[in-house]
C-alpha positions in Angstrom: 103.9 110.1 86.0 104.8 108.1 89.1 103.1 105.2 88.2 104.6 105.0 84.8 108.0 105.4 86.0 107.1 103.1 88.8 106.0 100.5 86.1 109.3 100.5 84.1 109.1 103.2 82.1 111.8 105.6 81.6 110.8 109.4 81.4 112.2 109.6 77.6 109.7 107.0 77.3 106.5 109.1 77.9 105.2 111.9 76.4 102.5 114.8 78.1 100.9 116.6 75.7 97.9 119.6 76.2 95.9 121.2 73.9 97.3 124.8 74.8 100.6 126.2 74.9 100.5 128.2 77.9 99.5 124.9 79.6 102.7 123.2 78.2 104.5 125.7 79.6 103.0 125.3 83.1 103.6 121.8 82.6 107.4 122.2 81.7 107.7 124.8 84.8 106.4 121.9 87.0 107.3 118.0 85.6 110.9 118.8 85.2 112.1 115.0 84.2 115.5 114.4 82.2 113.9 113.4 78.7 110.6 114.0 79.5 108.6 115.5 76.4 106.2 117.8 77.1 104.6 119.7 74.0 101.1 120.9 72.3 98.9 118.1 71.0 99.8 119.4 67.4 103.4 120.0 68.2 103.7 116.0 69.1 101.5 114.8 65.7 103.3 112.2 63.9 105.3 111.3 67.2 105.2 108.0 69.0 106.3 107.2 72.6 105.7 103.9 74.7 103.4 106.4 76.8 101.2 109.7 76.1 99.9 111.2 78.8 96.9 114.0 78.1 96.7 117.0 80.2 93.3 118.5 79.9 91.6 121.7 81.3 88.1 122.8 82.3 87.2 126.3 81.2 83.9 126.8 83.3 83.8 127.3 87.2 82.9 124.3 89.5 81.8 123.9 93.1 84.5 122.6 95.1 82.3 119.5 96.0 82.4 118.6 92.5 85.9 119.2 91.4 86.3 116.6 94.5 84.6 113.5 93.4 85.6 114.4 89.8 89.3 114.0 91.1 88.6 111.0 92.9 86.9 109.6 90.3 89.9 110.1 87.4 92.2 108.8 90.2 90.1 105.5 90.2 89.8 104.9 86.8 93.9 105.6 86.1 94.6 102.7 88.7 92.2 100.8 86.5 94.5 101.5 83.6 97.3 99.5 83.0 100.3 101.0 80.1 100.4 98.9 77.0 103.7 97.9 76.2 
């Protein structure tokens, strides 16, 4: 979220979306942004915004090592991305 906000973006702008609803609501609990949308993936169908950002879950346990370079790794490649306008 930071770095969309921190390119120009205004939160009513983006969207997060998650494929479960208990995970929107964690999400709501937590990214508490005026105009933020936060909803299910099928909840948003149809919907456009200048920004989607996907939450996604993994449902199988993980060493600790792992879970580390995977979060490294996803922080990488979002630097590489850069938000179509």
């Amino acid at each position: 979220m930071a770095m969309l906000l921190a390119a120009g973006l205004e939160s009513r702008q983006i969207a997060v979306i998650a494929p479960y609803s208990a995970q929107v609501r964690l999400l709501r609990e937590h990214l508490k942004l005026p105009g933020l949308e936060i909803d299910t993936v099928d909840g948003f169908q149809g919907r456009e915004k200048e920004a989607v950002v996907i939450s996604l879950v993994r449902s199988n346990e993980t060493s600790a090592a792992k879970s580390t370079r995977a979060r490294c790794k996803g922080r990488e490649q979002a630097r590489q991305l850069t938000p179509a306008r």
